[in-house]
C-alpha positions in Angstrom: 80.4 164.6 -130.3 76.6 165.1 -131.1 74.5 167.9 -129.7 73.2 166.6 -125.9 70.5 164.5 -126.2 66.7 165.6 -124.7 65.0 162.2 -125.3 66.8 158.6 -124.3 65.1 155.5 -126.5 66.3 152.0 -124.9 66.4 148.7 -126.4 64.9 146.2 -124.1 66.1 142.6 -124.4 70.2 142.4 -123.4 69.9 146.9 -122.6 67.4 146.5 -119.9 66.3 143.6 -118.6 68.0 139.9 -118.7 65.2 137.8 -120.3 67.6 134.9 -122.2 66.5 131.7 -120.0 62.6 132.6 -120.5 63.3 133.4 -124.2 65.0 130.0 -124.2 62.2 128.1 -122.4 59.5 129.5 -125.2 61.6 128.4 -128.2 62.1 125.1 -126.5 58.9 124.6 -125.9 58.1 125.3 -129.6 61.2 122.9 -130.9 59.5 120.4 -128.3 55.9 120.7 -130.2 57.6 119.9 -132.8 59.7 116.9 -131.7 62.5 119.0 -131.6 65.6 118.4 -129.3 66.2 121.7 -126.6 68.5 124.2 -127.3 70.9 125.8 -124.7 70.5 129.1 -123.7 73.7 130.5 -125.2 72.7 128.9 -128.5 68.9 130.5 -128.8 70.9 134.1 -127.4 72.6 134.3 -130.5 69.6 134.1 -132.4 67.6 136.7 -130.8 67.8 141.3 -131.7 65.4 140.9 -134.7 62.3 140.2 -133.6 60.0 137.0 -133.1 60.1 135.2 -136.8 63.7 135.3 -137.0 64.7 134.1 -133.8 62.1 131.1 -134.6 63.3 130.7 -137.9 66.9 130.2 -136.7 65.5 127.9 -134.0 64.1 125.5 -136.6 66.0 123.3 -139.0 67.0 124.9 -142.5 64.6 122.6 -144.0 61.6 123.6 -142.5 58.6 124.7 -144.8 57.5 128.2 -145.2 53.9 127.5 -144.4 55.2 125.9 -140.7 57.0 129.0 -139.6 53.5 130.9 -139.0 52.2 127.9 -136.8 55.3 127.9 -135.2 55.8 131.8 -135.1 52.3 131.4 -133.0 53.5 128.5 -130.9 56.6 130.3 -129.4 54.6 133.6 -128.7 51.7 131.6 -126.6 54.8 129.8 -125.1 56.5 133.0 -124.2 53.7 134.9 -122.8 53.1 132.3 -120.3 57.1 132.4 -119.0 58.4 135.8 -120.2 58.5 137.2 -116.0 59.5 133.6 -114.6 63.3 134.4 -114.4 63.4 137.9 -116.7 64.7 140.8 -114.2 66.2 144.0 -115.0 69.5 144.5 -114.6 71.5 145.5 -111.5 71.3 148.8 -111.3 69.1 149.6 -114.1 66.3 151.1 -111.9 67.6 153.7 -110.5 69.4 154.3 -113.3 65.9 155.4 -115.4 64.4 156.5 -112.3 67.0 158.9 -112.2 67.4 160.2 -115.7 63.6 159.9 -116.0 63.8 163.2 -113.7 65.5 165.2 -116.4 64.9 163.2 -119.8 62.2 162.0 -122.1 62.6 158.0 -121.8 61.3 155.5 -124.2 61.5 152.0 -125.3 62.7 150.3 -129.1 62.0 147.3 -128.9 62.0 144.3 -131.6 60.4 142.3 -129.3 55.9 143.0 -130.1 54.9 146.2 -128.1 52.7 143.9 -126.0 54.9 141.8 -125.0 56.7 144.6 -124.5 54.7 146.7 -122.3 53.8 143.7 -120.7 57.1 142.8 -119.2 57.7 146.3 -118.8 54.7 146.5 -116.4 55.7 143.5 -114.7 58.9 144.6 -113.8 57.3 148.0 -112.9 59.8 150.2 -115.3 57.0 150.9 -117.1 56.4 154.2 -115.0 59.3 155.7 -116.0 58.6 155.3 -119.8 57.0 157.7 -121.6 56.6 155.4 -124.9 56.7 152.2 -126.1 57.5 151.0 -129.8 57.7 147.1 -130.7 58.5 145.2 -133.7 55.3 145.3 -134.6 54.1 148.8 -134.0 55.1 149.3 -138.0 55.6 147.0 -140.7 59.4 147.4 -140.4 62.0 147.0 -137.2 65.2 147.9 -136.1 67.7 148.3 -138.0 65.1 150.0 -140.6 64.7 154.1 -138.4 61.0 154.1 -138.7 60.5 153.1 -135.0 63.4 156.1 -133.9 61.6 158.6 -136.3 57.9 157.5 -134.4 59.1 157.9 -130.9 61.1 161.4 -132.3 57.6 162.3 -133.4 55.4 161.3 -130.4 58.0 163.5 -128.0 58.2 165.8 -130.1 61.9 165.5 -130.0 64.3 165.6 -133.0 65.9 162.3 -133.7 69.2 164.5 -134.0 68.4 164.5 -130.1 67.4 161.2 -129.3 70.0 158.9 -127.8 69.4 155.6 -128.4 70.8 153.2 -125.8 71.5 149.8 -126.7 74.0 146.3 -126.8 74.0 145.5 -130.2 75.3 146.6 -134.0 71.6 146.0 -134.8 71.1 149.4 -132.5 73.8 150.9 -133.5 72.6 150.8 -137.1 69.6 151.9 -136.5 70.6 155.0 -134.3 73.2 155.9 -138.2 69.9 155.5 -139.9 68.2 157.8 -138.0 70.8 160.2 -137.6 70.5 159.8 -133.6 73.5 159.7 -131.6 74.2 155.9 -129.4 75.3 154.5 -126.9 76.5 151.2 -126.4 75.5 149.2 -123.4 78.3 146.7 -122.5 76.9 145.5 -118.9 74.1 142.9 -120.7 74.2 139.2 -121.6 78.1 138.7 -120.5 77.6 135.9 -117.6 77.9 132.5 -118.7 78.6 133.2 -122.6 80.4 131.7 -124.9 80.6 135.0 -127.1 82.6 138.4 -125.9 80.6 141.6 -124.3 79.9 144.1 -126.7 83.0 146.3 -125.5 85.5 143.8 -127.3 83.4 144.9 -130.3 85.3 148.0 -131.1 83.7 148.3 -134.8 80.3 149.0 -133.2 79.9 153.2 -133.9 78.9 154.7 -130.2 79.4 158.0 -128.8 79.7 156.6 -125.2 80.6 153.1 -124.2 79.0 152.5 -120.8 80.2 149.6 -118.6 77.5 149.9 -115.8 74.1 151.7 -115.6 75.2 154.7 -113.4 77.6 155.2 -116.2 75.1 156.8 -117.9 73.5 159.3 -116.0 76.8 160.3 -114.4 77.9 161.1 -118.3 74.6 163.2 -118.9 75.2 165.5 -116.3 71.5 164.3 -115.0 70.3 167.3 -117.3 69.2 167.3 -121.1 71.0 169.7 -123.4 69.6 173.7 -124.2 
């Protein structure tokens, strides 16, 4: 088991909040500019965990130009700043879950999603006050699963990434927490209702140190205290 972590780093979309129906909206939207027929919202869920251009890029035909998928890139963020708190809410139980390991732990957010859409919904769903930082997809010129965001929060809390426990529901964490050389966590309580694809606990290839089912899981297995 790794050392006990001083610093917890959450993913946002599917780890923190339930955003998939105003994600949806925005791509549709975009497809709709475009004379595009909708997509359901399981079908644009499986696009989304690495950031804005290649979720629109899977939400576009094969075929479509190089030169479009800027315009269209633009398209679905003006969409989805206009609907991204219409339905997005965090999950049950997620906070009291920070507000109570925000007592005792450095929190943070690692996010593909742009940090201002990012702080944004945050703010709106008023978990930003437990937060001590914020890193986006677009903060640096690479995203998860490249480290670069983990080593920049590591850095800005002055917390070794060694100690940093990244919380999150997909491989696409989990990579980036090997990368790093962070210990993670996998999150199995997002996106299950009304999917066609499994929970992340029937992916037992996914590397964690903990598997949590709910929220409270987590703070219960920290002890509500950071390590020496």
């Amino acid at each position: 088991m790794p050392l006990p972590p001083l610093g917890l780093v959450f993913d946002l979309d599917g780890t923190l909040i339930e955003s998939r129906r105003d994600i949806a909206t925005a791509v549709n939207r975009m497809r709709a500019g475009r004379g595009l027929a909708p997509l359901s919202v399981e079908e644009v869920r499986t696009m989304v965990g690495e950031g804005a251009r290649a979720l629109v890029r899977r939400a576009l035909p094969p075929a479509t130009p190089r030169e479009e998928l800027a315009a269209a890139v633009s398209s679905y963020l003006a969409h989805y700043r206009e609907v991204c708190l219409e339905t997005t809410r965090p999950y049950p139980g997620v906070p009291g879950m920070l507000a109570e390991v925000a007592q005792g732990f450095a929190l943070a957010v690692l996010s593909n999603k742009g940090e201002s859409l990012s702080r944004h919904i945050l703010a709106g769903l008023g978990l930003d006050r437990y937060l001590r930082q914020v890193v986006g997809g677009d903060t640096l010129p690479t995203r998860k699963p490249d480290p670069g965001g983990l080593f920049l929060l590591a850095d800005r809390l002055a917390i070794a990434p060694a100690r940093l426990l990244l919380v999150g529901d997909s491989r696409i964490d989990a990579l980036t927490a090997r990368a790093a050389g962070s210990p993670f966590a996998l999150a199995l309580w997002g996106w299950p209702d009304g999917g066609s694809q499994p929970p992340a606990a029937a992916e037992p290839e996914i590397e964690a140190s903990w598997r949590f089912a709910q929220p409270a899981d987590l703070p219960a297995a920290l002890g509500g205290e950071p390590g020496p």
